[in-house]
C-alpha positions in Angstrom: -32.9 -22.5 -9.7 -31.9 -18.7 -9.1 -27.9 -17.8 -9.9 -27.8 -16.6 -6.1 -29.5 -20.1 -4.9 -26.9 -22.2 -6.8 -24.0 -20.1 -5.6 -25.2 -20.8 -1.8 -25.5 -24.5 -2.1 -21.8 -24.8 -3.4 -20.6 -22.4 -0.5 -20.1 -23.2 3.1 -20.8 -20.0 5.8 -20.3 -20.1 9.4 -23.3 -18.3 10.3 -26.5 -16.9 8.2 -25.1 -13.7 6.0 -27.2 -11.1 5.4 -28.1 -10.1 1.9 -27.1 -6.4 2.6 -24.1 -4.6 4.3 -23.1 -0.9 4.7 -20.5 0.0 2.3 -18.4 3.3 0.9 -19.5 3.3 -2.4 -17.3 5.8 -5.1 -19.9 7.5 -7.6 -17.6 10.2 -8.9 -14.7 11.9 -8.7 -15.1 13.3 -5.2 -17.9 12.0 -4.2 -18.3 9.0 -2.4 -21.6 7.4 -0.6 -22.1 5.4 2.5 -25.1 3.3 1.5 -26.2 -0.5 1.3 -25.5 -3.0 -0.8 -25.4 -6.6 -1.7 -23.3 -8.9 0.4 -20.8 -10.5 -2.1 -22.0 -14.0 -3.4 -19.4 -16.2 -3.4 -18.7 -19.0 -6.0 -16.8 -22.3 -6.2 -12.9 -21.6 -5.1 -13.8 -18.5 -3.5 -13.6 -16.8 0.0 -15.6 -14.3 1.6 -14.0 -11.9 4.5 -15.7 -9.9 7.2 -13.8 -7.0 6.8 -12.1 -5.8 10.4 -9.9 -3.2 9.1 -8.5 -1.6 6.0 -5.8 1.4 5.4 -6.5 4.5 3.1 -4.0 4.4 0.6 -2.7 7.6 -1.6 -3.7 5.5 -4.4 -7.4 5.2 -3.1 -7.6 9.1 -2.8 -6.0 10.0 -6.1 -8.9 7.8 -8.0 -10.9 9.8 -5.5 -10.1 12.9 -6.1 -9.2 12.7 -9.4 -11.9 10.5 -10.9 -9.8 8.2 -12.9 -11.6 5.4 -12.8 -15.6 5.0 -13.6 -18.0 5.1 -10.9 -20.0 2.8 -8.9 -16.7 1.3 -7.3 -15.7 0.2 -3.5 -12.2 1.1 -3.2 -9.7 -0.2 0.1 -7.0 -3.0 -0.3 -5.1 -3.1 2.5 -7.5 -5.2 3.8 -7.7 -7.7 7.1 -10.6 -9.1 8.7 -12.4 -13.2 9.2 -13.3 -15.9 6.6 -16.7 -16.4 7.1 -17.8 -18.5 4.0 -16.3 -20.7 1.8 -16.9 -21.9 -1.7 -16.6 -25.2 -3.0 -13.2 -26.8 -3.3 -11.6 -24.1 -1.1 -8.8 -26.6 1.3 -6.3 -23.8 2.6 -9.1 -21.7 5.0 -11.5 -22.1 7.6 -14.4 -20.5 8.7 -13.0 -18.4 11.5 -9.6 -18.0 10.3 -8.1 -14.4 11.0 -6.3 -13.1 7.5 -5.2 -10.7 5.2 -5.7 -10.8 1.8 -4.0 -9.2 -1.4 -5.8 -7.7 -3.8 -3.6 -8.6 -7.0 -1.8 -11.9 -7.5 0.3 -13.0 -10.8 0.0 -15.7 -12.8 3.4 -16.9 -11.8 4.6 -18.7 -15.3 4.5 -15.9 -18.1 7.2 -13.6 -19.4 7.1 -11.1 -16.6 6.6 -13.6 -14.1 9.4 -15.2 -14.9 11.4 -11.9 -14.4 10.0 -11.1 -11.6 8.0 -8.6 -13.0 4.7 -9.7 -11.1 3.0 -6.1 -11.5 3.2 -6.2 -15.1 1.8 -10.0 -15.5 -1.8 -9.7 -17.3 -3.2 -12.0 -14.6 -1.9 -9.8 -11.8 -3.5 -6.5 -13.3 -6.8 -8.5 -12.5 -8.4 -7.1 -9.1 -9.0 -10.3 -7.5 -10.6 -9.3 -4.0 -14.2 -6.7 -4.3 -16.9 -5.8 -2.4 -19.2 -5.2 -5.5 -19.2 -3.5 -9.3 -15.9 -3.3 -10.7 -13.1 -5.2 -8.8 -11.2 -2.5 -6.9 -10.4 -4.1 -3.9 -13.5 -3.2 -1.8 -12.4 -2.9 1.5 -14.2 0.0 2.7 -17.0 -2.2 3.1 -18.1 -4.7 5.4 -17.6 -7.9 3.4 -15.0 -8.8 0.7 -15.1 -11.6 -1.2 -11.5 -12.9 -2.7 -11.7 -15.0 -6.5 -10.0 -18.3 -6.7 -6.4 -17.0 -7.4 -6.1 -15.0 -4.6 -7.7 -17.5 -2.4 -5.4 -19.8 -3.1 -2.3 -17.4 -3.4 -2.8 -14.4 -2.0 -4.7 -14.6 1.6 -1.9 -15.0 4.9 -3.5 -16.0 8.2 -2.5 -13.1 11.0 -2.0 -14.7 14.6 -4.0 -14.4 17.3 -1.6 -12.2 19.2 -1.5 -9.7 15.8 -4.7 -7.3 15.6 -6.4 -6.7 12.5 -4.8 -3.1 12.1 -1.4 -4.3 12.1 -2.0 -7.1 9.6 -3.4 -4.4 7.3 0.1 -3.0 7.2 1.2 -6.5 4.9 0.7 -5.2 1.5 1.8 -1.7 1.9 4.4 -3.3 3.6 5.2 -5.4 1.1 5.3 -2.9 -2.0 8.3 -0.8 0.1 10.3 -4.0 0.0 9.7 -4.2 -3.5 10.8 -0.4 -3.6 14.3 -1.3 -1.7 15.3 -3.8 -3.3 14.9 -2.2 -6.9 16.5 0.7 -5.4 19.6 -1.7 -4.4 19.6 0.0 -1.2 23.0 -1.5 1.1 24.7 -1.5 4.3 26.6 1.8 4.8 24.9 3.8 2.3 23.3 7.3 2.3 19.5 6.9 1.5 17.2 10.2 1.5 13.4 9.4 1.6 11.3 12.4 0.5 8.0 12.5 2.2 7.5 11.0 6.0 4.4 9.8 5.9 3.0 6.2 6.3 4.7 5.3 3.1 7.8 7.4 3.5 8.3 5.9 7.5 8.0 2.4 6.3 10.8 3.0 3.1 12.6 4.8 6.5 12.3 1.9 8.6 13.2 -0.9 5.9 16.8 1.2 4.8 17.6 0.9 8.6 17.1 -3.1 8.0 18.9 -2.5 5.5 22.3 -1.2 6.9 21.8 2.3 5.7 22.7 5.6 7.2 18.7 7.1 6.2 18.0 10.6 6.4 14.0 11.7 6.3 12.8 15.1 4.8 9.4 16.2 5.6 8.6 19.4 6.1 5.6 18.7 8.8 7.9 18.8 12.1 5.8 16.1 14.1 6.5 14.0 11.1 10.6 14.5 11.1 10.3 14.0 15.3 8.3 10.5 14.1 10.9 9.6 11.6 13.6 10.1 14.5 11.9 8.0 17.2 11.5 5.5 14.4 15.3 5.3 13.7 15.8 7.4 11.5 19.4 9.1 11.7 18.6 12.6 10.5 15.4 14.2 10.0 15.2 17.5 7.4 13.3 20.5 5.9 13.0 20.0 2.4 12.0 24.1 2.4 15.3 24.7 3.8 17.4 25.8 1.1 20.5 24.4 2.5 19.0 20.7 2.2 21.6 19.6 -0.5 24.1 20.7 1.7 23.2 19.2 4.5 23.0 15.8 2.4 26.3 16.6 1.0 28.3 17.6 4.5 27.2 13.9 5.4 28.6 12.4 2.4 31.6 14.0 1.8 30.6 16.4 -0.7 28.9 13.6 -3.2 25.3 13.2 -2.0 22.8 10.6 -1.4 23.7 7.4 -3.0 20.3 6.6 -3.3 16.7 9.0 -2.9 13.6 7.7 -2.4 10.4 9.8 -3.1 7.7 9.0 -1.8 5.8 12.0 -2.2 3.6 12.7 -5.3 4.4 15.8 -6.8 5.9 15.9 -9.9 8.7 18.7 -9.1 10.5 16.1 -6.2 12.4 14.2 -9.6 14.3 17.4 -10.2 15.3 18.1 -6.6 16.0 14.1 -6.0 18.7 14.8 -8.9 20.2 17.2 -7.4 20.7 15.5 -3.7 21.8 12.3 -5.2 25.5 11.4 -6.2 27.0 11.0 -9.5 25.9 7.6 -10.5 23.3 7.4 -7.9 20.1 5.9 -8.2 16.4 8.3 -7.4 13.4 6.0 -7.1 9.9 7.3 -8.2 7.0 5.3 -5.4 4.1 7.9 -5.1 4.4 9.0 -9.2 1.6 6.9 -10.2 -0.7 9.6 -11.2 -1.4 8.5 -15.3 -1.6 12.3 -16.0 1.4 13.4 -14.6 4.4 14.6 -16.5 7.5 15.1 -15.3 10.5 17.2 -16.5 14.1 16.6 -15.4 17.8 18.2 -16.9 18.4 15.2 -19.2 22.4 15.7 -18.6 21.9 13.9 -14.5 21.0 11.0 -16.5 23.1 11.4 -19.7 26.3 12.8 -18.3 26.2 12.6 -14.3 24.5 8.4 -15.1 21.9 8.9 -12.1 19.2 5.9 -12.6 15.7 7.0 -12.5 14.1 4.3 -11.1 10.4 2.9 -10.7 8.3 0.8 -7.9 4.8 -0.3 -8.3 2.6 -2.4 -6.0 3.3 -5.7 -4.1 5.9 -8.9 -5.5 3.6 -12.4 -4.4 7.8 -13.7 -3.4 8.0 -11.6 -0.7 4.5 -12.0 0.9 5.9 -14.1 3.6 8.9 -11.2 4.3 6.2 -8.8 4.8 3.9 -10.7 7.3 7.4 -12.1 9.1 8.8 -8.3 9.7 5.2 -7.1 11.2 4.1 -10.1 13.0 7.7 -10.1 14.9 7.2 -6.4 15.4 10.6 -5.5 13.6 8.3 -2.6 12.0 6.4 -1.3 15.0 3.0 -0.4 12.3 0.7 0.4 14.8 3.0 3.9 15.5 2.2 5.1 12.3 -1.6 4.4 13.0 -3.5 8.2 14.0 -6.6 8.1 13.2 -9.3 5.3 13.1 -13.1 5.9 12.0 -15.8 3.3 11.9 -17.7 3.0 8.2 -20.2 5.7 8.8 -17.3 8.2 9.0 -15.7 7.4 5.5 -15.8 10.9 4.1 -14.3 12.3 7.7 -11.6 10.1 7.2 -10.6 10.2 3.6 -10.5 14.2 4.3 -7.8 14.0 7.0 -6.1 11.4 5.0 -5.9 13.7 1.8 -5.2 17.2 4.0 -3.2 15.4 6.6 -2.7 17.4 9.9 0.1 17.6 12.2 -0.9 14.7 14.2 -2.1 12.7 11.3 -0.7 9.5 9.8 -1.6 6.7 7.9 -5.9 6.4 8.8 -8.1 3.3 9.5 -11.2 2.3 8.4 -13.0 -0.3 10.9 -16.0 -1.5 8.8 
């Protein structure tokens, strides 16, 4: 018997799939292809998706862009769409069933698991959920198939009265909660958030949750009036040369207790420094790039004790947080949504995305 005919007798599908599907398909830095290629066969303890709708991350345009990883691949995990076929042994789902799915899930019992280190478990640097070649998430495409951990671990079922774009928002969602609770952000403090994009809105929104007095710099003015309608309490020009001060008058000389950056150029660490108070702590979100080098005046950390701090991806204990805040509407997602582009229109939309305009936010695929 063929591999693919043994696959399909352990599986269970709620329809006929077909053996092709339309996909984005990476095949070089900058370059990536809107072509056909195999539906994902699925195998015992697995779950295959019909992808509804998937966010463009920064992360999926810097591999882009900068070619870090080797082509073929088919990028996208913020992924949300329908279970349509299910391998053998697989009890949580149905066919049918509206979810979201992670891309990464730990192992839950090693070193870092035990510390709550989740990103840095071996298991967890696994991609779990592809579309094809490499495992890299694979939701610009039209089906996804998730492996048996995630399955079992890492897919939440959206209700019916959430659409598919707002469950995308879980684990972005997610990896911001991550991001404010290792910056030990509190009631009544002073939190700047560099950048006020999709990323730097939600790090906005969750500080307010949080208790904190949040002021967004951005220097895109439909992006600081966003922040404000949002809930933010001030909203500033980082080219304004008067931005420490501003910080500063609001905190009684000292600055922020705490900065967030969630923009990825390496020059914000410096100027994060110099906004935050003795003893404060600067967390580093979008400084992921694995070429980027960063120089700061050794003496904030040294003499002034600032923290330097680092975020990276989703924690698997606060999956349920994440869907809870979105699926109550607590974080209003679908405001930051601006754009949204069927398949066919990948390259359109990845080139907003990485040369955002001044209506532009966080951009949707719909497979």
């Amino acid at each position: 018997m063929s591999r693919t005919g043994a696959m399909l007798e352990t599986s269970v599908a709620a329809q006929p799939l077909p053996a092709t599907m339309r996909a984005a398909v990476y095949r070089g830095k900058g370059r990536v292809i809107v072509e056909d290629v195999p539906v994902p066969q699925i195998a015992e303890g697995e779950v295959l998706i019909r992808v509804a709708a998937c966010g463009i991350c920064g992360t999926d345009l810097k591999k882009i862009e900068h070619g870090f990883v080797a082509a073929p691949q088919i990028f996208g995990h913020e992924v949300s769409g329908t279970v349509v076929a299910l391998g053998a042994g697989v009890t949580r789902w149905k066919t049918g069933d509206r979810v979201m799915s992670f891309h990464h899930i730990p192992c839950g019992n090693c070193f870092y698991c035990e510390r709550r280190l989740h990103s840095q478990c071996s298991l967890y640097k696994r991609t779990g959920l592809t579309a094809g070649f490499d495992p890299n998430g694979g939701g610009f495409a039209q089906y996804v198939k998730a492996m048996p951990w995630v399955a079992e671990r890492g897919i939440v079922g959206i209700p019916d009265e959430i659409s598919f774009e707002e469950a995308s928002f879980i684990e972005p969602v997610n990896t911001c909660i991550k991001a404010i609770e290792k910056a030990r952000v509190s009631p009544g403090e002073t939190v700047l958030i560099m950048g006020q994009g999709p990323i730097g809105l939600l790090l906005m929104m969750l500080s307010k949750l949080a208790g904190a007095f949040v002021i967004g710099s951005d220097p895109v003015p439909e992006r600081r009036a966003k922040s404000l309608s949002l809930g933010a309490d001030f909203a500033l020009d980082p080219r304004d040369a008067q931005l420490a001060d501003e910080v500063g008058s609001r905190t009684s000389g000292r600055g922020a207790d705490v900065v967030l950056v969630a923009v990825p150029m390496p020059g914000a660490l410096s100027e994060a420094l110099a906004i935050a108070r003795a003893g404060g702590r600067i967390l580093l979100f979008a400084q992921n790039d694995p070429e980027m080098r960063i120089e700061f005046p050794a003496a904030a950390v040294g003499v002034a004790e600032k923290e330097i701090l680092g975020s990276y991806s989703a924690a698997v204990d606060r999956q349920e947080q994440a869907a809870r805040l979105i699926f109550s509407r607590q974080l209003p997602v679908r405001e930051l949504i601006s754009h949204r582009f069927p398949l066919e229109a990948m390259n359109r939309a990845l080139e907003i995305a990485r040369h955002p305009v001044a209506d532009s936010l966080k951009v949707v695929i719909q497979p």
